[in-house]
matplotlib code that plots the C-alpha trace (Angstrom):
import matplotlib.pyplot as plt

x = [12.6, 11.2, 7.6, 6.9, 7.7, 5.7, 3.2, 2.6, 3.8, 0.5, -1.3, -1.2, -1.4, -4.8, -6.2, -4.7, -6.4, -9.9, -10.0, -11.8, -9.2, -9.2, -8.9, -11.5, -14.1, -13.3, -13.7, -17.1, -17.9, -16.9, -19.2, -21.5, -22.0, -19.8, -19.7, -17.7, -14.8, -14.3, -14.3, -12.6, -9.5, -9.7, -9.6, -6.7, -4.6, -5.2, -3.5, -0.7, 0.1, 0.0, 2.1, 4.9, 4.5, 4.9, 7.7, 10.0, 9.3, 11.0, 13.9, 14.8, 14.2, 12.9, 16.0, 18.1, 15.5, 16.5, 20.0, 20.3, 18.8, 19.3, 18.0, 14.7, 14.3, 14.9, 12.1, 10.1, 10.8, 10.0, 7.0, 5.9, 6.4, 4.6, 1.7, 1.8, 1.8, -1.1]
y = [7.1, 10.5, 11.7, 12.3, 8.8, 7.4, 8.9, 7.9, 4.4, 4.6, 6.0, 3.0, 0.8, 1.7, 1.8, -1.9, -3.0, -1.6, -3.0, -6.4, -9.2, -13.0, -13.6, -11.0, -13.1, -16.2, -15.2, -13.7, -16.7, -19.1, -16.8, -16.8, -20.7, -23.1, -23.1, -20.5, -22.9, -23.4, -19.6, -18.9, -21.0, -19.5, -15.8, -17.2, -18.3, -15.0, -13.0, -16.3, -15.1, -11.4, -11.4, -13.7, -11.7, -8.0, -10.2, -11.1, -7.9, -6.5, -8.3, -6.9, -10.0, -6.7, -5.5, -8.6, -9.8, -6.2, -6.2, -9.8, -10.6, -14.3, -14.8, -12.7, -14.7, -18.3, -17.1, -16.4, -20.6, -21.6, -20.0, -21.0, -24.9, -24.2, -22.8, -25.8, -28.1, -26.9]
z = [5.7, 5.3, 6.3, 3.0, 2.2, 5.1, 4.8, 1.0, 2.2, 4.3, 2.3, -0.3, 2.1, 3.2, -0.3, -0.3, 2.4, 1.8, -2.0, -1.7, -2.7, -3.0, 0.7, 1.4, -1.1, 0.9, 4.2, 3.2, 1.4, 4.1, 6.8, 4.8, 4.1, 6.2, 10.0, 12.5, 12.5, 9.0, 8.8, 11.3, 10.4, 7.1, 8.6, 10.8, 8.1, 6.0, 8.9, 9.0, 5.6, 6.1, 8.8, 7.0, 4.4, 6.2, 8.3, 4.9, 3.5, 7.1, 6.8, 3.8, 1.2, -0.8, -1.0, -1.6, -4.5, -5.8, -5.7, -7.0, -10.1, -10.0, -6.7, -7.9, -11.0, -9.0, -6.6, -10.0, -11.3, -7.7, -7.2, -10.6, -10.3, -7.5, -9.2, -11.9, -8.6, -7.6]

ax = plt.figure().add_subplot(projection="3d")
ax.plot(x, y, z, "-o")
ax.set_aspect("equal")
plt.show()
């Protein structure tokens, strides 16, 4: 990877990071009403999923989900009979 490259990477990543998301508004909500616990397990398991997520994305499923199209769209059906689970 070039500078250039990097440097965009980063670049987006920090504009990511300071937009207020879902887990933002939950953390802030849970701080702001429940006890330090409660929050603090729900910060803990933000970061749980940030880091599996940066981890996958490390190992290069972003490039195998690219290069195979029917691994990409059975991730797709998974993940939405998960989301009709739920």
């Amino acid at each position: 990877m070039d500078s250039t490259t990097l440097f965009l990477y980063l670049i987006a990543v920090a504009a990511v990071m300071v937009t207020p998301g879902p887990t933002m508004l939950l953390a802030l909500s849970n701080g702001a009403t429940r006890p330090m616990r409660v929050a603090a397990c729900g910060i803990a398991g933000a970061a749980l999923a940030d880091l599996i997520l940066i981890g996958a994305v490390g190992c290069g499923l972003g490039a195998v989900l690219q290069a195979s199209e029917h691994l990409f769209t059975a991730i797709k059906w998974i993940g939405a009979a998960y989301l009709f689970f739920l």
